[in-house]
C-alpha positions as a Python dict, from the first residue, in 0.01 Angstrom:
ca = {
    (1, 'X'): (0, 0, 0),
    (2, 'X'): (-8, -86, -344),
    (3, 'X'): (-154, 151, -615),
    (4, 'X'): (-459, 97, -786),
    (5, 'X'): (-390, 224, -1146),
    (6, 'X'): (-310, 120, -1522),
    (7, 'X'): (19, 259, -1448),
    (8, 'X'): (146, -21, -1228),
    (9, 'X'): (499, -113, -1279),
    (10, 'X'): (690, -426, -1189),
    (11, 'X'): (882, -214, -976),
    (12, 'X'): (586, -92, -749),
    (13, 'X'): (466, -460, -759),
    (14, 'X'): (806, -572, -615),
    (15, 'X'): (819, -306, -405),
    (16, 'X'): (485, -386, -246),
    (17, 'X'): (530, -783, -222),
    (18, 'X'): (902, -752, -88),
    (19, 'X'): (754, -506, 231),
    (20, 'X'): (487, -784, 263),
    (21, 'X'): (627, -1073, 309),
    (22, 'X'): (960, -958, 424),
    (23, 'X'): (801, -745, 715),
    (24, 'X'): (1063, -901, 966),
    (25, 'X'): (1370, -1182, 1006),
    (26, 'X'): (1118, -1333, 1274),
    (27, 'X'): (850, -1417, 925),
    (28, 'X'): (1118, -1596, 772),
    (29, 'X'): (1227, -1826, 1029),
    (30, 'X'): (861, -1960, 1018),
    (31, 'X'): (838, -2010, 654),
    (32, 'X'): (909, -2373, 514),
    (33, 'X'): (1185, -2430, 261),
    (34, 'X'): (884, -2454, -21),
    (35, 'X'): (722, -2138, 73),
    (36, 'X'): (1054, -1951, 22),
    (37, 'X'): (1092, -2148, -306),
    (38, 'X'): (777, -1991, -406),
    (39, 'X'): (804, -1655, -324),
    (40, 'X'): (1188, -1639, -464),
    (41, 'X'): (1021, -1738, -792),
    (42, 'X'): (742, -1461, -697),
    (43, 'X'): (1008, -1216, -660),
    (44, 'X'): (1197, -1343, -974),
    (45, 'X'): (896, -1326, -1207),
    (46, 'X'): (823, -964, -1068),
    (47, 'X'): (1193, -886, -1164),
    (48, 'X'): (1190, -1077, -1514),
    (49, 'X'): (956, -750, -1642),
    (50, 'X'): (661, -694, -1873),
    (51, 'X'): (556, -1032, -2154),
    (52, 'X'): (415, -701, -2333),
    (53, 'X'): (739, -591, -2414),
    (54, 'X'): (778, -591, -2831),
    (55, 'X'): (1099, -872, -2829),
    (56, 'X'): (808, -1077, -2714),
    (57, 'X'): (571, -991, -2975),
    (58, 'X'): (466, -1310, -3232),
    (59, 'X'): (422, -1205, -3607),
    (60, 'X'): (216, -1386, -3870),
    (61, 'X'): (539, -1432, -4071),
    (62, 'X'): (708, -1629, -3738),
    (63, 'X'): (369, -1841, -3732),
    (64, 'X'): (425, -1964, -4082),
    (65, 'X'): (752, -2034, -4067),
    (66, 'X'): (680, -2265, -3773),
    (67, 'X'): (383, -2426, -3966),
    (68, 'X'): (605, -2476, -4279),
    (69, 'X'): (880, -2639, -4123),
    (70, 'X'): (639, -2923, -3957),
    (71, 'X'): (664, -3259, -4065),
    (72, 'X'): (380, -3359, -4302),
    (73, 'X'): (156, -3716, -4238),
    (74, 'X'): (140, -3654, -3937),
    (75, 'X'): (-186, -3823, -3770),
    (76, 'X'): (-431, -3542, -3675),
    (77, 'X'): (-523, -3418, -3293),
    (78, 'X'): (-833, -3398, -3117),
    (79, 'X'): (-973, -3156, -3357),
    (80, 'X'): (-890, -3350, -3693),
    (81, 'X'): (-701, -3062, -3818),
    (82, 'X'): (-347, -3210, -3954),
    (83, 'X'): (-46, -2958, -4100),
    (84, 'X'): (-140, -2992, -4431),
    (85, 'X'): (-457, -2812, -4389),
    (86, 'X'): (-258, -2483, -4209),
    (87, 'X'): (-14, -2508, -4511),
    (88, 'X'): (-313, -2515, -4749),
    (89, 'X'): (-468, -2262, -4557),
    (90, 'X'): (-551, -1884, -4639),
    (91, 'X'): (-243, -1652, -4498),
    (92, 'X'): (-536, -1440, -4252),
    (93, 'X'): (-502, -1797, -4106),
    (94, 'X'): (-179, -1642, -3976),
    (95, 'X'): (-258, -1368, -3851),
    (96, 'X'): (-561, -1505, -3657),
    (97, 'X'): (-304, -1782, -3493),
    (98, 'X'): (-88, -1455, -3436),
    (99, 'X'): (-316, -1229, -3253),
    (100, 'X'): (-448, -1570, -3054),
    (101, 'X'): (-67, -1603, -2952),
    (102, 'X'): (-20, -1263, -2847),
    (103, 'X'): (-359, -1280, -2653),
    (104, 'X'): (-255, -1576, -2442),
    (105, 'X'): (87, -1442, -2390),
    (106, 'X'): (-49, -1096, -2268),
    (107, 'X'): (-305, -1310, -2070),
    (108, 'X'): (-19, -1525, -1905),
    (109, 'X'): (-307, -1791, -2009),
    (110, 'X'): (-284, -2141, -2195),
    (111, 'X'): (-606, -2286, -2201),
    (112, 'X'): (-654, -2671, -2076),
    (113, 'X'): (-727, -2811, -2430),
    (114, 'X'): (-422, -2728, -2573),
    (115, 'X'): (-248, -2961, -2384),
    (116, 'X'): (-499, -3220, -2479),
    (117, 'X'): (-433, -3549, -2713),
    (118, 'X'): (-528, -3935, -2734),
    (119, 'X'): (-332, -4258, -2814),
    (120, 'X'): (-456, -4463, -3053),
    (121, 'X'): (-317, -4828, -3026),
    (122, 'X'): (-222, -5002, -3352),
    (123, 'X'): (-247, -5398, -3256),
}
């Protein structure tokens, strides 16, 4: 059974989905190709470790670099924000970007809107 505590490891986790859905040879012959796809990448995410680990870890000097070296007159997103306003911006902008970074990477969570954007047509 698998332990309900803060200390949870990857290892228990692996432990505990392994003896589940590998309970018997006769499981596996009923599983389609695609369900053994998906719980081989299960089983590799489980090995991969903790996204909490420190080499993981976004810094506010990282976050500038990455807004410096963007191309300026550029046309602006959804939120009319282009890169000259980060690069004009006050540095606890970085640090704010930072900590939201961190936050979505400990959360395992990119929200919808991120991915969002529009096409303007020029003729």
């Amino acid at each position: 059974m698998l332990k309900r505590s803060s200390s949870l490891t990857t290892d228990d986790m692996l432990y505990f989905y392994t003896s589940v859905i590998r309970p018997g040879l006769e499981f596996w012959h009923s599983v389609s190709k695609e369900q053994t796809k998906q719980i081989e990448f299960i089983q590799l995410i489980l090995r991969l470790g903790n996204v909490d680990d420190s080499r993981y870890r976004f810094n506010a000097e990282l976050v500038e670099n990455a807004i410096m070296k963007m191309k300026c007159g550029k046309a602006a997103g959804l939120e009319n924000i282009t890169v000259e306003h980060l690069r004009v911006s006050h540095y606890l902008l970085y640090c704010i970007l930072c900590k939201l970074f961190n936050f979505m990477l400990h959360c395992s969570h990119v929200p919808d809107c991120f991915g969002m954007s529009y096409i303007q047509c020029l003729l």
